[in-house]
C-alpha positions in Angstrom: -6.1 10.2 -4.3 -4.6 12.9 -6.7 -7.3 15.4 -5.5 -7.0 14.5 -1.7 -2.9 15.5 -2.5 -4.1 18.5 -4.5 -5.9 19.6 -1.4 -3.3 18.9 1.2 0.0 20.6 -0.8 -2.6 23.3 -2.1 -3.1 24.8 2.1 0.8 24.2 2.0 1.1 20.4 3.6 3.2 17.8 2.0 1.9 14.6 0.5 2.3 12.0 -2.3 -0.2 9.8 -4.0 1.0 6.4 -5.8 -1.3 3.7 -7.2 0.2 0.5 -6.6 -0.7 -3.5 -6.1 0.7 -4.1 -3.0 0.5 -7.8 -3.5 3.1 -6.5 -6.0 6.6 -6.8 -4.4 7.8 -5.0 -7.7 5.0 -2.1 -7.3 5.7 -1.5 -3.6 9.4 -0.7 -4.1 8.3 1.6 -6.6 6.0 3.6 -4.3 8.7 3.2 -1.8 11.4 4.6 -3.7 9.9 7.8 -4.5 8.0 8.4 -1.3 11.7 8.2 0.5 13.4 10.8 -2.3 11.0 13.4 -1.8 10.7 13.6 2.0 13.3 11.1 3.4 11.2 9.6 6.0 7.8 8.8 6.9 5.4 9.9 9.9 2.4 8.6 9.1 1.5 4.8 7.0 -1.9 3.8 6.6 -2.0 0.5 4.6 -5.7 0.8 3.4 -5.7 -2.2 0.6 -8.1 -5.3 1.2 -10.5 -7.7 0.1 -13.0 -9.6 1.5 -14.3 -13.0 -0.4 -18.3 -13.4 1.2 -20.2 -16.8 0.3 -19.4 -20.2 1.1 -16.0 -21.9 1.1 -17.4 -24.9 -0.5 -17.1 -24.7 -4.1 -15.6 -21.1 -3.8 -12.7 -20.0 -6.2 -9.2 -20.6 -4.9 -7.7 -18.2 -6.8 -10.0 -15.9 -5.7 -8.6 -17.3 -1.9 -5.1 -17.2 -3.7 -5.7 -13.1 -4.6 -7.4 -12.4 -1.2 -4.4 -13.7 0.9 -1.9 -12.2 -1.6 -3.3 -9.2 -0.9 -4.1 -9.2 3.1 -1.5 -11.0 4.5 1.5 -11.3 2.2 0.8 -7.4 0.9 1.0 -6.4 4.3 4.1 -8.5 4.8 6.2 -7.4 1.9 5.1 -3.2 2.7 5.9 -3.3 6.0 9.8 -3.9 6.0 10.3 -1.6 2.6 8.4 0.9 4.7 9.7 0.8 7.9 13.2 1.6 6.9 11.9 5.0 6.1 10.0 5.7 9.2 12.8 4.4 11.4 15.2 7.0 9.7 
């Protein structure tokens, strides 16, 4: 991601990288925070973070279910408001 932002402010765009654990409310304010000081608002938001469990449910791991719905559904549920509040400005 560093290099993709390298290229982008290098031709004179704008753009900011952060690693984060979206299933971590704690890690998305951080990237939040940040992305909001240095430009204000947001135009763009791709949520790109996922995982897919394959094999049968029977016998599967449910934490493994626990971090897979963590991640897709409740990730996406605690982004979305943080991040909204900067696109809407």
């Amino acid at each position: 991601m560093q290099a993709l932002e390298a290229r982008i402010t290098g031709t004179g765009g704008k753009a900011l990288s952060i690693t984060a654990d979206v299933s971590d409310e704690a890690q998305v304010e951080a990237l939040v925070n940040p992305t909001h000081a240095k430009f204000a608002r947001v135009d763009i938001l791709i949520n790109n973070a996922g995982v897919m469990l394959l094999g049968l449910i029977d016998g599967a791991d449910t934490e493994d279910w626990r971090r897979m719905i963590n991640l897709n559904v409740l990730g996406l549920m605690s982004n979305h408001p943080r991040e909204s509040k900067i696109c809407i400005k």
